[in-house]
C-alpha positions as CSV (number, residue, x, y, z in Angstrom):
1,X,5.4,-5.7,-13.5
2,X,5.7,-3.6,-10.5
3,X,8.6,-5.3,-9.1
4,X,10.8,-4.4,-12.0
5,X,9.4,-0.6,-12.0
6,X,9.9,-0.6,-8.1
7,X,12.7,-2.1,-6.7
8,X,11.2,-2.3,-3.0
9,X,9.8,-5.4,-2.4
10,X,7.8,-3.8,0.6
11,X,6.8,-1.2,-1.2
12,X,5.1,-3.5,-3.8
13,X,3.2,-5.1,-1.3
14,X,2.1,-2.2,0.3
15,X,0.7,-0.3,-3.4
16,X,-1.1,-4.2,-4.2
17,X,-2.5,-4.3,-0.6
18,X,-4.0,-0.7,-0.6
19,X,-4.9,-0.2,-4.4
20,X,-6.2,-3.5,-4.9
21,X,-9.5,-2.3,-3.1
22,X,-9.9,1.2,-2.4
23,X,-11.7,0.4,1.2
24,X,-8.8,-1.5,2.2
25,X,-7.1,-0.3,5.4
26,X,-4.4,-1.3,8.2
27,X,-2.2,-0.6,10.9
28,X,1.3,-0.7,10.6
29,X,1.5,-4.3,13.0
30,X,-0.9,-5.8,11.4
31,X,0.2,-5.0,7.6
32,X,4.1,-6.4,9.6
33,X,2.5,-9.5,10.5
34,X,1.3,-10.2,7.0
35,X,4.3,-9.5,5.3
36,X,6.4,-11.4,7.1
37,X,8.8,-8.2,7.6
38,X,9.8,-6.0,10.3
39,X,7.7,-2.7,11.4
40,X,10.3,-0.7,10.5
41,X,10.7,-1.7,7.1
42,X,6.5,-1.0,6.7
43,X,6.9,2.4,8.8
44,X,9.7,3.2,6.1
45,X,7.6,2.5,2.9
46,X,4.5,4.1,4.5
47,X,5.8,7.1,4.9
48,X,7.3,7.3,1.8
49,X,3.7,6.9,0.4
50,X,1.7,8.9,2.7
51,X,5.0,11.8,1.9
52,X,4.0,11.2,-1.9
53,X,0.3,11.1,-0.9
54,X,-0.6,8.0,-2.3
55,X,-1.6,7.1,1.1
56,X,-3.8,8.6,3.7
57,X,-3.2,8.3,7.5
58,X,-6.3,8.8,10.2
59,X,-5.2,8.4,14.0
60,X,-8.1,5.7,16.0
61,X,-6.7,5.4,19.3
62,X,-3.5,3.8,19.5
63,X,-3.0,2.6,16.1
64,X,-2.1,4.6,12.5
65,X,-4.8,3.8,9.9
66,X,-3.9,3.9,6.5
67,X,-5.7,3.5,3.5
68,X,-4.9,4.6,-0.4
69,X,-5.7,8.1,-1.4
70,X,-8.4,7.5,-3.6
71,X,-8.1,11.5,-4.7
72,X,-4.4,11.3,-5.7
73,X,-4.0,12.1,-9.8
74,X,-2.5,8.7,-10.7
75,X,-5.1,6.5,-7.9
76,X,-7.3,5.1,-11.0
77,X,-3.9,4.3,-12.8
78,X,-2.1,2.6,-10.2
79,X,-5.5,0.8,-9.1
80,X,-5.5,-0.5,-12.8
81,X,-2.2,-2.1,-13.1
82,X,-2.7,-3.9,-9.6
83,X,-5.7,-5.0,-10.8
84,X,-4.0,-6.3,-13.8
85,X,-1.2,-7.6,-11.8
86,X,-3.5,-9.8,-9.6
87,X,-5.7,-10.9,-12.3
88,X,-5.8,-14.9,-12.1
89,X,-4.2,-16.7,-15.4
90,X,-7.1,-17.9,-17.4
């Protein structure tokens, strides 16, 4: 459902990834690595999300935590539809 809302692929996997499970948090290599897709594609789509402040960013050394903004307006929304995105087929 996302995917037709959202036409970022990235973007997608970055909202299911982080408002799946509120305590969920990464670093931009790591999340790169998963995807499959190149660290400037993810830096791109993260900081469109930390910009619309869906996303929260905390510096720890050398790496850029980030982690869904579990105070933003629409957070129980969005967490919701991935929810129901990701529900298995019974």
């Amino acid at each position: 459902m996302l995917d037709i809302l959202i036409t970022s692929k990235t973007r997608v996997k970055l909202l299911v990834k982080f408002f799946k499970d509120p305590n969920t948090t990464s670093y931009l290599r790591e999340l790169a690595e998963e995807f499959n897709e190149s660290t400037n594609a993810i830096r791109v789509e993260l900081n469109r999300l930390v910009q619309a402040n869906l996303l929260t960013s905390k510096s720890e050394g050398f790496y850029k935590i980030y982690q869904a903004n579990t105070n933003h307006e629409y957070y129980n929304n969005l967490h919701e539809i991935v929810l129901k995105m990701t529900k298995p087929v019974e």
